[in-house]
Every structure is written in C-alpha cells, then in structure tokens.
C-alpha positions as CSV (number, residue, x, y, z in Angstrom):
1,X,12.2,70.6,46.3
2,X,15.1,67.9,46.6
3,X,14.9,64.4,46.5
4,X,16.0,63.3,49.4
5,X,12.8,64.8,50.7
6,X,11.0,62.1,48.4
7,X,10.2,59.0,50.8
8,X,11.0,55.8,48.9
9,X,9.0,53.4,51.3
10,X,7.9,50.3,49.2
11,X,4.7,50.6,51.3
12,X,2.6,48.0,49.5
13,X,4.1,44.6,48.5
14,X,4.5,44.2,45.0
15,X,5.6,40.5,44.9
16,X,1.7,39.8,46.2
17,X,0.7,42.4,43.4
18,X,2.8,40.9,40.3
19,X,1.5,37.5,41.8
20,X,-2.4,38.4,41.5
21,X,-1.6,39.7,38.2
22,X,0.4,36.4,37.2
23,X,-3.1,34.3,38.2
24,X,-5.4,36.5,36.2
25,X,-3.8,36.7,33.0
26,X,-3.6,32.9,32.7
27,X,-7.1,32.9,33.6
28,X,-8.2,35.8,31.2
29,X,-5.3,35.2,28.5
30,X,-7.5,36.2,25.4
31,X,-8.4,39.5,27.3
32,X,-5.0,40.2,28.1
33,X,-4.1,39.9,24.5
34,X,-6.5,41.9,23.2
35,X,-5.7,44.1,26.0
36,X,-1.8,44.3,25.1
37,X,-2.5,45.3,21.4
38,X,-5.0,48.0,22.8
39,X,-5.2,50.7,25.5
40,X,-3.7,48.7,28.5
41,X,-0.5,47.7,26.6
42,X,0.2,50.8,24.7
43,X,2.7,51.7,27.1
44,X,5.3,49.1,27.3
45,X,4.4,48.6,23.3
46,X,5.5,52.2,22.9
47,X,8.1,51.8,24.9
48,X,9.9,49.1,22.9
49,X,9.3,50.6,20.0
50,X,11.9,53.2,20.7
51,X,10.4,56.9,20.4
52,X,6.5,56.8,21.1
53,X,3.4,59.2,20.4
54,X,1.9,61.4,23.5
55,X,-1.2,59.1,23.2
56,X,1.5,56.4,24.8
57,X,2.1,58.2,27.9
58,X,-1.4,57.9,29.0
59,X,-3.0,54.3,29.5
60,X,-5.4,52.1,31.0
61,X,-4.2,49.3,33.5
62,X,-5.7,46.3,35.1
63,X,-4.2,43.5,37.4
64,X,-3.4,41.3,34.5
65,X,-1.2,43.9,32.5
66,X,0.3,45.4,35.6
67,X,3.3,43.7,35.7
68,X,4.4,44.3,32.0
69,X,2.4,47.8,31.8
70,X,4.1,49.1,35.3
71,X,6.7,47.4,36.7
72,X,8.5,46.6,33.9
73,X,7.9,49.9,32.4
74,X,8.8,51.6,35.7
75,X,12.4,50.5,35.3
76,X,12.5,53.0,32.0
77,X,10.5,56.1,33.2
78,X,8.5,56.6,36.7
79,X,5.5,55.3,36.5
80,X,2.4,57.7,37.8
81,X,-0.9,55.7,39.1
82,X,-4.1,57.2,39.3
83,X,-6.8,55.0,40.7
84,X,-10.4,56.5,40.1
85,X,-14.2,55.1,39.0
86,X,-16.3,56.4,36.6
87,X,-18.8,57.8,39.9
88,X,-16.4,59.7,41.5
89,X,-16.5,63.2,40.9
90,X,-13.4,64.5,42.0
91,X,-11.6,61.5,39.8
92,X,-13.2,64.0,37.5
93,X,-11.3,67.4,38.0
94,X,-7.9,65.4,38.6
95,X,-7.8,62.9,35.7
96,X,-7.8,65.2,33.4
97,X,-5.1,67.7,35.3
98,X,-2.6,64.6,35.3
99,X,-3.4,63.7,32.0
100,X,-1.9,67.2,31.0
101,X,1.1,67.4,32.9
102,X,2.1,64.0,31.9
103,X,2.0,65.2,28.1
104,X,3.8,68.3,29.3
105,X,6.3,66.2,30.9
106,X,7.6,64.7,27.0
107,X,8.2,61.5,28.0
108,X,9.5,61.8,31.5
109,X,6.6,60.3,33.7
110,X,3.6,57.8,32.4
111,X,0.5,58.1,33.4
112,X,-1.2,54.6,34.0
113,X,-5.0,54.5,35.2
114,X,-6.2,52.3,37.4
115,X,-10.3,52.0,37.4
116,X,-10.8,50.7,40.9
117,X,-14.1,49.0,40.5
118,X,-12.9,46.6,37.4
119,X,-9.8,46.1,39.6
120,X,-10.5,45.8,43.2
121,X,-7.5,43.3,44.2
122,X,-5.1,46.2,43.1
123,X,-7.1,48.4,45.6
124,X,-6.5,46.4,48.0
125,X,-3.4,45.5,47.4
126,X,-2.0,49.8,47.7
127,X,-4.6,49.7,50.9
128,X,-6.5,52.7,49.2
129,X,-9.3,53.7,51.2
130,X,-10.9,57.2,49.0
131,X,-10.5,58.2,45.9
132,X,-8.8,59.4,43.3
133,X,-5.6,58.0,45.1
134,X,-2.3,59.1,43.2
135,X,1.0,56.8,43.2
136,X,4.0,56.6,41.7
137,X,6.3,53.3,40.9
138,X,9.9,54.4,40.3
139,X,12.2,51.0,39.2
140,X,10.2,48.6,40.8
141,X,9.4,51.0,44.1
142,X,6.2,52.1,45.4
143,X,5.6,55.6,46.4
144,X,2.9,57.5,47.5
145,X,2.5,60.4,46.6
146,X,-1.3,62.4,47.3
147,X,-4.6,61.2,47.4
148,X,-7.8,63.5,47.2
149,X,-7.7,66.4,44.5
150,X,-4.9,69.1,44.7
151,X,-3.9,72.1,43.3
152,X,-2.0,72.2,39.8
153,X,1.1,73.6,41.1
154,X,1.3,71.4,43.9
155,X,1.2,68.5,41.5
156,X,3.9,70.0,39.1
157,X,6.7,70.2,42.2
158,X,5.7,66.6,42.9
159,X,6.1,65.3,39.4
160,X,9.2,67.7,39.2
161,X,10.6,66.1,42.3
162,X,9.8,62.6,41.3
163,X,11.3,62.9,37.4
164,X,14.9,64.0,39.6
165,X,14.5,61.4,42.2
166,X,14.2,59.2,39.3
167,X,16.8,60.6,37.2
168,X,19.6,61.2,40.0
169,X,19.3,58.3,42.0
170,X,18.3,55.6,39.0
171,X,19.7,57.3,35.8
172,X,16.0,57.1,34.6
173,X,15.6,59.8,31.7
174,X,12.3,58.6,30.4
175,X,10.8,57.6,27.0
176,X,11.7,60.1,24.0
177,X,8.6,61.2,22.2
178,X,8.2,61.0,18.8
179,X,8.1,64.9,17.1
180,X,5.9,63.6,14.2
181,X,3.3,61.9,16.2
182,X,-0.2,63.6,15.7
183,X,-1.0,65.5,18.9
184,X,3.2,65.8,19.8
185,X,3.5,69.2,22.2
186,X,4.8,72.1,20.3
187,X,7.8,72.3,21.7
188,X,8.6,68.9,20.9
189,X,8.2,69.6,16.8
190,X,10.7,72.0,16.7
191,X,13.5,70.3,14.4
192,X,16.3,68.2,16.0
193,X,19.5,70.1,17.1
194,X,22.5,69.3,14.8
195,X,23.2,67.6,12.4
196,X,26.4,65.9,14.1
197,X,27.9,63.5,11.6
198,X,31.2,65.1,11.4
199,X,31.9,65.6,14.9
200,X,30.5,62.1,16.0
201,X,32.8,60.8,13.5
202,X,35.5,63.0,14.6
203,X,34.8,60.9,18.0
204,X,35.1,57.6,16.0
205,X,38.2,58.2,14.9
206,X,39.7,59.3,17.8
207,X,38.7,56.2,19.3
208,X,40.2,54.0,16.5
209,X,43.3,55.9,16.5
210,X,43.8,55.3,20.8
211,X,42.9,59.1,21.1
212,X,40.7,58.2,24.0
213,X,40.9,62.5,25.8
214,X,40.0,64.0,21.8
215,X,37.2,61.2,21.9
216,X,35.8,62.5,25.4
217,X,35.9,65.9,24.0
218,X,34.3,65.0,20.6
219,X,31.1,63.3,22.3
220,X,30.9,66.8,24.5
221,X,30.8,69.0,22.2
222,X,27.9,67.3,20.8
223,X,26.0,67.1,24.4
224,X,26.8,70.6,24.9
225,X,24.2,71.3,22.2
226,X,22.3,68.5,22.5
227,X,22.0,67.3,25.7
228,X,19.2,64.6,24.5
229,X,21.8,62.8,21.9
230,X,21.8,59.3,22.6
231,X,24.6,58.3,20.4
232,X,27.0,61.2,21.9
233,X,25.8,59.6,25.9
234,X,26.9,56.6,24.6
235,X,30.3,57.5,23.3
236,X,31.0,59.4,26.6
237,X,30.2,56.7,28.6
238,X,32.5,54.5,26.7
239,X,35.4,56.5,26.0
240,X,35.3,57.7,29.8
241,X,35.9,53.9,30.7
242,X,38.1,53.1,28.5
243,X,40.0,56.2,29.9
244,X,39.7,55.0,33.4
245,X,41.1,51.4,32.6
246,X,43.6,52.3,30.1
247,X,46.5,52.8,32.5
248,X,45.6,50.5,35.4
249,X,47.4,47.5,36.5
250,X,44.2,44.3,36.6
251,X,46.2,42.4,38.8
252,X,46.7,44.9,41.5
253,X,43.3,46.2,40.9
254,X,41.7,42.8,41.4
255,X,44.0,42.1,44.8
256,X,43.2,45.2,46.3
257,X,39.3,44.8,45.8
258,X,39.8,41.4,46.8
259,X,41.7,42.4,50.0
260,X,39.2,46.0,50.8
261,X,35.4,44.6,49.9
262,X,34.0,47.9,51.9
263,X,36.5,50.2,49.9
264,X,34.6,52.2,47.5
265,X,36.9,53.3,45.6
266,X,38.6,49.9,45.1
267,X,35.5,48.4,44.0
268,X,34.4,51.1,41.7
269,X,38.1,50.5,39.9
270,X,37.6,46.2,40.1
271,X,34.1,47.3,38.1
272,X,34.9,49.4,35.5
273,X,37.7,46.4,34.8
274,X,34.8,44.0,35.1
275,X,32.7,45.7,32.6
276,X,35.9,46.1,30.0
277,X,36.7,42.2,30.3
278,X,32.7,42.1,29.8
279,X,31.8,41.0,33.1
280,X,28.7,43.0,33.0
281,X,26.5,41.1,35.4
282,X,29.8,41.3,37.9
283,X,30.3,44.6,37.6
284,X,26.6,45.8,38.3
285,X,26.7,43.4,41.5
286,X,30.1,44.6,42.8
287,X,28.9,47.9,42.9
288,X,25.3,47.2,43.9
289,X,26.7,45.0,46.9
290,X,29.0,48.1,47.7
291,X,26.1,50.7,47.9
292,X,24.7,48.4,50.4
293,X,27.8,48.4,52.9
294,X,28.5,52.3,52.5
295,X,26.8,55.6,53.4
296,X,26.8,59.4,52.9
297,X,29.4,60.3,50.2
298,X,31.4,57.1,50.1
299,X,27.7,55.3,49.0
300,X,26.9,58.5,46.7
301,X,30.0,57.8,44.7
302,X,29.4,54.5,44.2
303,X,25.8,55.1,43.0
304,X,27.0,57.4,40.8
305,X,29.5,55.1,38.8
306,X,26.7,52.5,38.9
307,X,24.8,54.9,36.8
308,X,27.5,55.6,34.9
309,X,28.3,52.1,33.7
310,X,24.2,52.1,33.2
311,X,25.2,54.7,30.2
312,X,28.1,52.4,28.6
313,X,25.4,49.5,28.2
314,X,22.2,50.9,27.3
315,X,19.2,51.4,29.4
316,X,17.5,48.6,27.3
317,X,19.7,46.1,28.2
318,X,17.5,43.8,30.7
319,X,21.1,43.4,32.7
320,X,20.7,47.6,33.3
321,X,16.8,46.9,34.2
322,X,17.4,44.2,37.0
323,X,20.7,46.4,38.8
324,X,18.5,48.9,38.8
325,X,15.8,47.2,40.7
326,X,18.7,46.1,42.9
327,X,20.0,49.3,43.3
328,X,16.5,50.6,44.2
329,X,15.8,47.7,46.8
330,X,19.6,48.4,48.7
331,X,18.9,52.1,48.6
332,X,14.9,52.3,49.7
C-alpha cells in the first residue's frame, strides 16, 4: 500500500481537544500526577528516557494526559488510539490484537487506550458513534483509520502504511526499545551490530582534518550494517551539510533566495546556510513556508531536505518537534 493512499484529514479539532484536557488537569492535578508516574504517563516518560521497555508502547489515556501522552508523543512515533469500555465485547477480540502488533512493531507505533466511559469529552470530541473505534495521530494530525473489529492482516497493512506515512513524509522512526527490558520481543535481544569505534572515529577524523567526502563515506559504511545507528545518522547528516555549504558563495545564495521566494532549490541552498550560521528556527521556516507555495516534485524535494536538516539537529530538539507540526499542518 503507499502512502499517498493514507488520508491525512485532521477530521476532529484538536485545539478544542488539548483545551478540554488543559481544564481538567488543573482541576484533577493530583490525579494527573499520580497518573503521569503510572499507566497513563508511561509513554511520554519512556519516551524521554531514551530507549524504553515493550510495557511503554502500550498505555492508558484520559483527557487530562492527552496532550502530553499523545500529541506530544505523536511528534516522536505515530500515535495509535483505541477507544473501547469494559462492556463491549468486540473491544474484547481487538484490544488485545493491537496490543500485539504494537509490540511486534519495536517501537514504531504506540498504542494509547482510550476507555470511553471514564472519558466521554474525548468521544465526543473524535465524533465516535460505536465501538471499539481505532485512530491514529501522526505529528499532531488526526487520522482515522477503522472502527468495528477487523481482520489481523488488514490491520498489519494499515499499521505498515501508517509507520511509512510517518516515516517518509515526517522522518518519524519511532522509539528504540530497550533489548534488556523483561518481556523485549526476541528479535530485539539479539546483540547490537558492531562494534563501530574505529570506523566512527575514522569519521571524526576526517571531519577534523576538512576530509568532509572520507567522512560521508565513514558514517556509511557504518549505516550499511547498521541502519538503526544513531550516531552514524548523525554524522551523515552533518558532514552532508557541511558538504553542501562548503563551496557556496552566502552572499549570492542569500540574494538569490531573496530575489526567487517560490524557487525551491534557492531556498533549500539559503537553509542549509541558515542552519550552518545556526539559524535553526530560520531554516526550518524557510523551507516549511516553501513546501506550502510548491507542488508535485518541486514540494517533494523540499520536504525531503526538511527531513534532512531534521537528522543534523536531533529529533529531540523541541525546534525539530514544532517544524514538524508545521510541516504536517502545510502538507494535510
């Protein structure tokens, strides 16, 4: 299935949601608390903790936690809700379905659970009319995806089709699971590929020494074993920027984005100078605003180097978190 067969549509308004939410968890503070340090919190805790057990792809939400539990989170990994009740028997067969798959998935979807009779504003809010209703919240974006139960492979291809949707069009690669956590899947205790040392520091090195094409090289030859390695995505992203700047002239650069706002390719050479000089903010925004005034290939190549400069930050970076809500708001 490809994405672009994945409707987007921000169906239900989430500015009304995160505002019910904001009201009850000033009225139910203590609960929230006690919340965040239990079930309902587990995943955005897990989430900041870097690499995070299986039990933290699974949790409870209510309206007070949404917005730190699901939005926030949704900006890291997609977000999967399942609203269901403790009466409803098909909430029965599915719950536990999803539940499986999202361990399966090692970290690239969450499963947050939504029990519609201790939360009925958030019912209301996604308009759901039967249950066990399935969504899915994707940086910030709402998307439906089924409601009622459905078969197992059905639900694979949509949770396949929604980690690429997520991954292509938002650079979102999920949460990384930790190996030693009790009840990890077994492929994920298999030992780490590598080690790397020497060739990471080969890439070092090569930076220090102005070697920027040997440092490109170094940091792929890692990711060609190890597609996961964080440090290795890193280094690519860096040393591909530095690559792109390192013969350009910033003052023609500069003129000729100034001069060609709807030129893609101009504004994708005015950001990657932005984000050298450390313009990060102006960077993300040049290239958001561009997206917006393009289309078809022109637009897809200016997404793309958005994602890119995603990479040379750092998805935690809160900078990386809001372009990518504004990215997902220009595209959907």
């Amino acid at each position: 299935m490809q994405p672009r067969n994945m409707s987007m549509s921000g169906v239900v308004d989430l500015a009304a949601v995160k505002a019910a939410g904001e009201a009850k968890a000033k009225a139910e503070q203590a609960r929230a608390e006690s919340a965040r340090q239990g079930g309902s919190g587990a995943g955005a805790a897990a989430a900041a903790a870097g690499a995070v057990p299986p039990s933290a792809l699974v949790i409870d939400v209510d309206e007070a936690g949404f917005e730190r539990d699901v939005l926030q989170l949704s900006n890291e990994v997609p977000v999967v809700l399942d609203f269901w009740a403790e009466w409803c028997e098909p909430c029965k067969q599915l719950s536990p379905l999803l539940e499986r798959l999202t361990v399966e998935a090692a970290g690239r979807v969450v499963l947050a659970k939504v029990d519609v009779d201790a939360n009925q504003m958030l019912m209301q809010q996604f308009g759901i009319q039967g249950i066990p209703a399935v969504f899915a919240v994707v940086a910030g974006q709402v998307l439906p995806l089924f409601q009622g139960v459905v078969p197992e492979q059905q639900i694979r291809e949509t949770l396949a089709q929604l980690v690429q949707v997520a991954e292509e069009r938002f650079g979102l690669i999920g949460l990384q699971v930790d190996p030693g956590a009790e009840g990890a899947p077994a492929a994920a205790a298999a030992p780490p590929a590598g080690p790397y040392d020497a060739l990471l520091e080969a890439a070092v090195v090569a930076l220090d020494a102005g070697d920027l094409g040997g440092a490109v090289q170094a940091y792929k030859n890692v990711l060609a074993d190890d597609p996961a390695n964080m440090e290795a995505k890193l280094g690519l992203a860096q040393a591909e920027l530095l690559s792109r700047v390192q013969h350009m002239n910033p003052q023609a650069v500069r003129e000729a984005a100034a001069a060609n706002p709807r030129d893609p390719q101009a504004q994708i050479a005015a950001a990657d100078l932005d984000l050298v000089g450390g313009h990060v903010e102006d960077a993300f925004g040049r290239l958001v605003d561009t997206v917006r005034v393009t289309a078809g290939d022109e637009r897809d190549a200016v997404r793309v180097r958005l994602l890119e400069l995603f990479e040379v930050i750092g998805a935690d970076d809160p900078r990386v978190s809001a372009a990518r809500t504004a990215l997902a708001r220009v595209l959907f």
